[in-house]
Each structure stands twice: as structure tokens, then as C-alpha cells.
N, C-alpha and C positions, 0 to 999 in steps of 0.2 A: 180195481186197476189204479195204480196212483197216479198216471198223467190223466184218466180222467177225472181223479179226484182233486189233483192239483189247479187242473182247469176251472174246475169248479167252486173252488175256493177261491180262483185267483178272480174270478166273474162277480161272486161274492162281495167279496171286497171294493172293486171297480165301480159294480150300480151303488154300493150304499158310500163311495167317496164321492158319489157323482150327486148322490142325494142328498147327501149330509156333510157339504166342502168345511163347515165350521164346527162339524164335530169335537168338542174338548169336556172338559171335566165341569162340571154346572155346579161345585159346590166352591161358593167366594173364600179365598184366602189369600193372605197376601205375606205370610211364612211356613216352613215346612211346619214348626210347632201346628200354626192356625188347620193348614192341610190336616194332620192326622188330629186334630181334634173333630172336626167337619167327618169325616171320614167315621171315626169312631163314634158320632153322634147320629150318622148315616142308616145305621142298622134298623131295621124294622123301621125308616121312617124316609120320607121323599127330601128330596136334595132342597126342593122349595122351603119347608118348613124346618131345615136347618139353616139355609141362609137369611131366616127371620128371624132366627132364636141368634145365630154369632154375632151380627155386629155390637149388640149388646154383653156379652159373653166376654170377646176381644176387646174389649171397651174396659171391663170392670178388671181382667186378669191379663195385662199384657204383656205377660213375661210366662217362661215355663215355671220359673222362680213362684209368680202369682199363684200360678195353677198349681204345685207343690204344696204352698204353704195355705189353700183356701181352705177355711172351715165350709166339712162335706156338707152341713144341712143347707148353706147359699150356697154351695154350688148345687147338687142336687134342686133345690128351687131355678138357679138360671136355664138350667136342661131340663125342666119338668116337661117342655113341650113337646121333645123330641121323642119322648116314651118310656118305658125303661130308663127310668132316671136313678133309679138310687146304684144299678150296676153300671149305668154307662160316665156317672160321678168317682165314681168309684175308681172305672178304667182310667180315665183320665188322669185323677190326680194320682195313680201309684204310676202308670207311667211317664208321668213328668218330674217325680222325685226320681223315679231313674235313669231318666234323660240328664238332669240335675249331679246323680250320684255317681251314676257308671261311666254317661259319654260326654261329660264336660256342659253340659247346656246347648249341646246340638243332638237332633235327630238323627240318629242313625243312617248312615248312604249303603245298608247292605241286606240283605234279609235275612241273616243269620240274627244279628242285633238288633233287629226292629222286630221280628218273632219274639226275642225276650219278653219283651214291653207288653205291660198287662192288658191285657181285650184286645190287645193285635195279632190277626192269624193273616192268610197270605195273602185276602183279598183288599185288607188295610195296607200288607204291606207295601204290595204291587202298585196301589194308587201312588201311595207314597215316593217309590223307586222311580213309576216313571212319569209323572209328575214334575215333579224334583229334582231328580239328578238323572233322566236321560235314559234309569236303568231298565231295560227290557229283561226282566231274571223270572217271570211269569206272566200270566194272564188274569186282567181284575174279572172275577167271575162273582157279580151278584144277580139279583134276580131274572133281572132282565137279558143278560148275557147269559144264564144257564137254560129260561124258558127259550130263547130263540135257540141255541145250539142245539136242542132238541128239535125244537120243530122242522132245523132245517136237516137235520141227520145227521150233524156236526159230533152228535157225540148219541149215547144209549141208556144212559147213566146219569142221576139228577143231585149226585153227594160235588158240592162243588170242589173239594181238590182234584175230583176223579173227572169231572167236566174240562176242569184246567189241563189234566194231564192228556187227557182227549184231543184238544184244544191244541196246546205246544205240539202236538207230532204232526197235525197237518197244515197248523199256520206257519208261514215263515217267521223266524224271530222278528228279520225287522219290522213286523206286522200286527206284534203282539200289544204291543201300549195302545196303538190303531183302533184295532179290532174291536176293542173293548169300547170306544168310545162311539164307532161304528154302530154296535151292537144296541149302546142302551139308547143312542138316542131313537135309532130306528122302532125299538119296543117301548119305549115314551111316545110314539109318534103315530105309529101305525102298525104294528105288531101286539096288541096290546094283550093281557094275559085272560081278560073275559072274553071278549067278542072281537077277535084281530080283525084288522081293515084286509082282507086278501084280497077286495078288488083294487082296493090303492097301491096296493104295493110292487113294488120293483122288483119283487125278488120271486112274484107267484109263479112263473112258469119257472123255476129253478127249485121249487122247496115242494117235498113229500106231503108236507101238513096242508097245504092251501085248498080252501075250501075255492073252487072256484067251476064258473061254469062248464 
């Protein structure tokens, strides 16, 4: 029934704004370049140990120009800690030559053009859009936003475009850049993906998954 699905969502969203009033994005930047580099250094690796590796990163390459023109084996060394370094070196500097080439030395404000840019698919893009320019055009769906949509029956499905698409039909748009930030910090916090807190949590008399007495 979707009024009581809509209720349910909208309950949702209410305990975890009530729990988490400073919910935002945890990885330090202070340009849209810096964002989708953070972002693309994000993958397989925790937001803490990329805002240990950027300020030195931002520091040696301050420009997209920098980042274009870095010889891969230092950069690859600057990113070595974040994991996956020689593809996520990689990412970076081909898409900052095309940031360079194609869109004048700015990042792209659309997701059509920020899907070009190499190792960017829709959950870099999404951070980016709403983030940065306001854009609500998806939902950032990483780990932590796909394990909870699931547990709470938010979605059925674990391929994160299809979690996304789940996601946009029972959130409201103006809800969508929110949600996302609702979502991880709640599963950084007390959702976690070994051994969730479901006696701590705000949301156990509402979610299927809750182990509770």
C-alpha cells in the first residue's frame, strides 16, 4: 500500500534526522576537483583513511592541471594507502586530463559529463552533484546505504544501480542527497554490517531485519 509505505519512509527519515541533525559527507575537501578525487579514492577504503592520505595529496597536486600532468609511479605512491592504487592513479589522472580537455578545468555540474570521466560511475557522480551544486539527479548508494536498504526492506536487490532505482521511487527527490547521508552515518554508527547494534537503534521496531527481543 503506498500511504503505508510512504509513512514509513517518511518515519524513517524523521528518527535518523533526529539522530544524526549533523549528518554530511565525512570526506575533507575544500574543491569540487578535491571532492571527486576523495570520492574516487573512497572505494574499497573508509573515508578516515582518505582524509589521512588528501591533505598531503592536495598539498603536492593543487591544481587539476597538477593532477593531469603527475608522473603515475608518485602518484600511485601518494594513493598507495587508500588501496587499489595503481587503478585508482590511474582514475584520477585520466580524468583530470579530461576535466583539462573536454570541460575547460571544471568539473562537470551534470551526470551525463561526469559518467564520461574515467572510474566515475553514478555513485561518484551523485556525491559530486549533490555536494557541489545542490544536484539531487540520484541516490549515493555505497556500502553502507545498500546494506541498510536491505535490511530495512527498502529495496530486494544488492547491484547498486538497481538499489538506487528502488531507492528514487519511494524516496522523495527532495530527500534523496539526505538520505544518503542519513543512511551511512547511521551504519558507521549503529547498523554495522558484522554485528548491527539493534538494541541501540531508532529504527528496530520499524525494520524486518532487527534482531530484537
Amino acid at each position: 500500500m503506498p500511504e503505508k509505505r510512504d509513512l514509513f519512509v517518511t518515519t524513517i527519515i524523521e528518527r535518523l534526522r533526529a539522530a544524526y541533525p549533523d549528518a554530511h559527507c565525512e570526506l575533507n575537501y575544500e574543491t569540487p576537483l578535491q571532492l571527486l578525487i576523495a570520492t574516487i579514492l573512497s572505494a574499497q577504503c573508509t573515508d578516515e583513511r582518505v582524509n589521512q592520505v588528501t591533505p598531503d595529496l592536495f598539498a603536492r597536486y593543487p591544481t587539476v592541471t597538477d593532477f593531469a600532468a603527475a608522473d603515475r609511479d608518485e602518484l600511485e605512491t601518494a594513493v598507495h594507502a587508500t588501496g587499489f592504487f595503481r587503478q585508482k592513479a590511474r582514475f584520477i589522472q585520466e580524468s583530470s586530463q579530461a576535466i583539462v580537455h573536454k570541460y575547460g578545468g571544471e568539473v562537470p555540474d551534470n551526470m551525463t559529463d561526469l559518467l564520461t570521466l574515467t572510474g566515475v560511475a553514478r555513485k561518484t557522480a551523485n556525491v559530486v552533484l549533490g555536494e557541489i551544486y545542490g544536484i539531487a539527479d540520484g541516490i549515493t548508494v555505497d556500502t553502507h546505504v545498500k546494506r541498510l536498504a536491505k535490511r530495512l526492506g527498502l529495496t530486494a536487490v544488492t547491484d547498486p544501480k538497481k538499489v538506487e532505482q528502488d531507492l528514487m521511487t519511494i524516496i522523495p527527490r527532495e530527500n534523496w542527497i539526505e538520505i544518503s547521508h542519513l543512511l551511512i552515518f547511521h551504519g558507521r554508527r549503529v547498523c554495522f554490517a558484522r554485528k548491527p547494534n539493534c538494541a541501540g537503534c531508532s529504527l528496530a521496531d520499524l525494520c524486518p531485519s532487527a534482531d530484537t527481543p
